[in-house]
Each structure stands twice: as C-alpha cells, then as structure tokens.
C-alpha positions in Angstrom: 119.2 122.2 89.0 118.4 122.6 92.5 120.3 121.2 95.4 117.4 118.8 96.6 118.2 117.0 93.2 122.0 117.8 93.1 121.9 116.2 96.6 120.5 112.8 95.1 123.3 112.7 92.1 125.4 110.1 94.4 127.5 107.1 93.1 126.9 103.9 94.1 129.0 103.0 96.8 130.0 100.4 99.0 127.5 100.7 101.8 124.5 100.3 99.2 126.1 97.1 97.5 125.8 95.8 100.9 122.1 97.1 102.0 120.8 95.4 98.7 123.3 92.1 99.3 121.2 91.8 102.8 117.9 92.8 101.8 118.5 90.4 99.0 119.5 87.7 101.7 116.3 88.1 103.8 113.7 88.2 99.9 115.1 87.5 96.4 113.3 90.5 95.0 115.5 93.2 96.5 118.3 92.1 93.8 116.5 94.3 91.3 117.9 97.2 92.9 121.2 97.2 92.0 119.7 97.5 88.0 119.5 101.1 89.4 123.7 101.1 88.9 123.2 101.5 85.5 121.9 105.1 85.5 125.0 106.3 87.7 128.8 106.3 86.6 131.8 103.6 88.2 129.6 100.8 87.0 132.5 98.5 87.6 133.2 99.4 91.0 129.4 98.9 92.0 129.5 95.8 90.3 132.6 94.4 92.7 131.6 95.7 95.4 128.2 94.3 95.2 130.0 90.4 94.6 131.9 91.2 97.2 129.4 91.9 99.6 127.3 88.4 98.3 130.7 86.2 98.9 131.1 88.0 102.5 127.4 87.2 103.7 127.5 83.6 102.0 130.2 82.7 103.6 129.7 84.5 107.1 127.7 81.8 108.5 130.7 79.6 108.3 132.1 81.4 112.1 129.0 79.2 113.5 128.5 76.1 111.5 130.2 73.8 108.5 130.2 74.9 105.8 128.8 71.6 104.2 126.3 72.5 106.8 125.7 75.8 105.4 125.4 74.4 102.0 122.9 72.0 103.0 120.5 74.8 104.4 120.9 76.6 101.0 119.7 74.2 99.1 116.9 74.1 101.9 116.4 77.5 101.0 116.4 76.8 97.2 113.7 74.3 98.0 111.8 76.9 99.8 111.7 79.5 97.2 110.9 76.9 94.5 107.8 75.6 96.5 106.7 78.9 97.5 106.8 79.8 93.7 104.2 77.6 93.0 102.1 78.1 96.5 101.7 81.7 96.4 100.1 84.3 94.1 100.6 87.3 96.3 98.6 90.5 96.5 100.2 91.4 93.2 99.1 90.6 89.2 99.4 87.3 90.2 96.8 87.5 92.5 94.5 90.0 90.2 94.8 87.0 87.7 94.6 83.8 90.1 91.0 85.4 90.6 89.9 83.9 86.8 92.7 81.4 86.4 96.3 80.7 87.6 99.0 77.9 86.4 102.9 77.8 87.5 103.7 78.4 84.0 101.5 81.8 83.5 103.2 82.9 86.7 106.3 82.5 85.0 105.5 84.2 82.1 103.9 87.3 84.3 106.8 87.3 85.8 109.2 87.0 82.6 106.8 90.2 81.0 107.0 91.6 83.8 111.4 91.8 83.8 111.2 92.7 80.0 108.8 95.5 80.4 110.8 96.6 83.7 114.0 96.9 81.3 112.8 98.4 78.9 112.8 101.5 80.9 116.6 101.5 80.8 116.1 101.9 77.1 116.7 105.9 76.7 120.5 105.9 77.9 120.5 109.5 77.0 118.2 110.5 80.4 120.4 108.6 82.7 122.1 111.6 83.8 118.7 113.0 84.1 117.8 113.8 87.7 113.8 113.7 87.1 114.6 110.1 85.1 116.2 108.6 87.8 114.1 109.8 91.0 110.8 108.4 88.1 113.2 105.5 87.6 113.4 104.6 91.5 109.5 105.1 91.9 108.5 102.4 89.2 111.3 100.1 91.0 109.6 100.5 94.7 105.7 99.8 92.2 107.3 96.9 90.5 108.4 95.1 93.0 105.4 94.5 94.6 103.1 94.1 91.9 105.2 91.3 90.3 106.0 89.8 92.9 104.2 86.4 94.0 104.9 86.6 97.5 104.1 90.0 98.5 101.6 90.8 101.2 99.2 93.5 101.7 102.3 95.3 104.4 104.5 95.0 101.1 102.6 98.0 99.7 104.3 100.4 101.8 107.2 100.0 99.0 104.3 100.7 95.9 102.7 103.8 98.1 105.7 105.1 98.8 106.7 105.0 94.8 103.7 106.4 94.4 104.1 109.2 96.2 107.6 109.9 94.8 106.1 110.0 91.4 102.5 112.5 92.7 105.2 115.2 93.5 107.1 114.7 89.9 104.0 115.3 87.9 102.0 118.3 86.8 99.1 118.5 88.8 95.6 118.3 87.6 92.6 117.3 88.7 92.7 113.6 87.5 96.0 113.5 88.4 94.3 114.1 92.2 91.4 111.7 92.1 93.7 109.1 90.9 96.1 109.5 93.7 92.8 110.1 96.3 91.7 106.9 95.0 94.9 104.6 95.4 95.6 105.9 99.0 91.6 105.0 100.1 92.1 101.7 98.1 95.8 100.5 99.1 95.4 102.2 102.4 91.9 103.2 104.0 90.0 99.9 102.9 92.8 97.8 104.2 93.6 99.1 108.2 91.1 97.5 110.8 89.0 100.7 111.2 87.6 99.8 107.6 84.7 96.7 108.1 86.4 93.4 108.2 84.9 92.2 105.2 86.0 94.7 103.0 89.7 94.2 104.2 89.3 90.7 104.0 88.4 90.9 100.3 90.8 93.6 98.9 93.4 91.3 100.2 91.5 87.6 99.1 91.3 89.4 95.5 94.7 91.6 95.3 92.1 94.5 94.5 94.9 96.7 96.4 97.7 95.9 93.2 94.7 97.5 90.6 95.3 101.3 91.3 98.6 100.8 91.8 98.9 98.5 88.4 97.4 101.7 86.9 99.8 104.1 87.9 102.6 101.7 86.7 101.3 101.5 83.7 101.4 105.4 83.1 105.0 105.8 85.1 105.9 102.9 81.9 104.0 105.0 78.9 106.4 108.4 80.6 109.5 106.7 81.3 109.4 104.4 77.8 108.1 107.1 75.3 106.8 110.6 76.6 109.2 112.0 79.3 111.2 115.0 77.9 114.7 115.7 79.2 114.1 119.3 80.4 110.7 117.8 82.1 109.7 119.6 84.9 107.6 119.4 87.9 
C-alpha cells in the first residue's frame, strides 16, 4: 500500500465531528458526511463526539439571546427549509426533471431514491477497510450531494467536479474514459464562466444541463462501488 493511501487511513476524530456539525449548521445536506464513519473503526466515539458537537452549536447562541428566543428562530428556520423544499428544484435531477414535469411529492421521492441508492453503496462491508473503496466512496459523496440536492446552485458543482476528479485518477485510463471526463469539465465548467456566450450559461443553468455528465459519471461510480469493484483494484 503506498503511503499516499496509508496517509488517508485516519479515524474519525473530534475536529471532523465538528466541521460537518457546522457545515451542517450553515446547509442540511453536509449531514451525509458523517455516513462516511461507517467505513473507519471507533464508530461509537464518532458517533458522541458528533452529538456532542450538535448540542454545543445549538445551544451556543444562548451567550447572546434567550433561549426561547433561540427556539423561536429554529422553528423560523424549519419554516425556511420546508418552504424552500417546495420553491426550489436546484441545478440537480430535480431540475433535469422540473424541465418535463415537477410536483413536491416526486421531489420527495427523488430524493428518497436518491438516499436508498446512496446506501446501498455501504452494502459490501468487506471493502471498508479498502483504501481504493473509501477514497471511491468519498467521490460519489461530494457527486451526490449536489445532484440530489434541490437547492444547489451552479457554484455547488465545485463539490461534484471535485468528486469527479478524485474518481478520473482512480480508474484505468482509456480513451472513453478521456472524452467523458473532457466533456464534463467543458459542460460543468467552460459553458458556465462568463467568457462562454451569455445565453448558453444562462441555459445550462435554466435546464440543470450541468447535473447530466455528472449524473452519468454517478451512475458508473454506483454500477463499481455496488457490484464490479474488486478488492485488489488498482489504478
């Protein structure tokens, strides 16, 4: 094994259970990190330390206001999320599919696919020690969450390229491999600066064309992860 991959072996500690308990403070979506614990040992101490770091940011705010007042602006915020559930499709599936037709309750079920499908992954409990699995693992976590996620934006995609990219150096190249990859960068990242004509950025992000390369590669990183990747797989 070599010590780039030795390097990333790490247990969950303390200061990640807080990174995701803020990033999940600022968007709801950066909870589905921490599934990522199950792949490393000390399961139970993750899991404390991640509740503990939740009850210390809830509870924070108190030093500045009451905390009947702080309850009161998180049920605001519940309110928030609800409505913006049914206001936004995101560049994401939902947004491919609010192209033809859209309903709260097919966002729900996209979204409820979309959960099974992303833990169903975790299926092969014999690769979790696997350093390829897990590094594969992380890159379909950085795709997913922006592809199912109804409020993502076209800046969000710097979390799906950068998946991307993590899973390009895992695989065997090949020329398809190459014109795949050449495609998603000029689609999620060339038609979509401001050098590119304004109507073409406008309508990769009025259509969510950006998620359909990246949908693509998601859909192969779930065929290797689910079913074909071998535990002695190699770049």
């Amino acid at each position: 094994m070599s010590p780039f991959f030795s390097s990333l072996s790490i247990i969950p500690n303390s200061s990640s259970c807080f990174l995701i308990a803020i990033g999940t403070s600022i968007k709801i979506y950066p909870i589905v990190a921490a599934s990522l614990f199950l792949l490393y040992p000390q399961k139970i101490k993750f899991i404390v330390g991640l509740a503990g770091s939740f009850i210390l940011l809830f509870c924070l705010p108190v030093l500045f206001t009451s905390f009947s007042q702080l309850l009161l602006q998180y049920h605001n915020w519940f309110n928030i999320l609800v409505q913006d559930q049914h206001d936004n499709t995101g560049v994401s599936i939902i947004g491919l599919l609010s192209n033809f037709y859209i309903s709260d309750l097919l966002k729900v079920i996209v979204q409820v696919v979309g959960i099974v499908l992303f833990l169903l992954q975790f299926r092969r409990v014999g690769l979790y020690g696997n350093d390829m699995y897990r590094l594969m693992m992380l890159a379909s976590l950085l795709i997913w969450l922006t592809l199912f996620n109804h409020a993502a934006e076209s800046a969000s995609y710097v979390l799906a390229i950068t998946g991307v990219a993590l899973w390009y150096v895992l695989q065997k190249k090949s020329l398809m491999l190459s014109y795949l990859i050449g495609l998603t960068l000029i689609v999620v990242s060339v038609l979509t600066i401001d050098p590119s004509p304004r109507l073409i950025v406008d309508a990769m992000e009025r259509y969510s064309l950006k998620a359909l390369p990246c949908l693509v590669i998601w859909i192969i990183m779930f065929w290797q992860l689910s079913v074909s990747f071998k535990p002695h797989q190699t770049k």
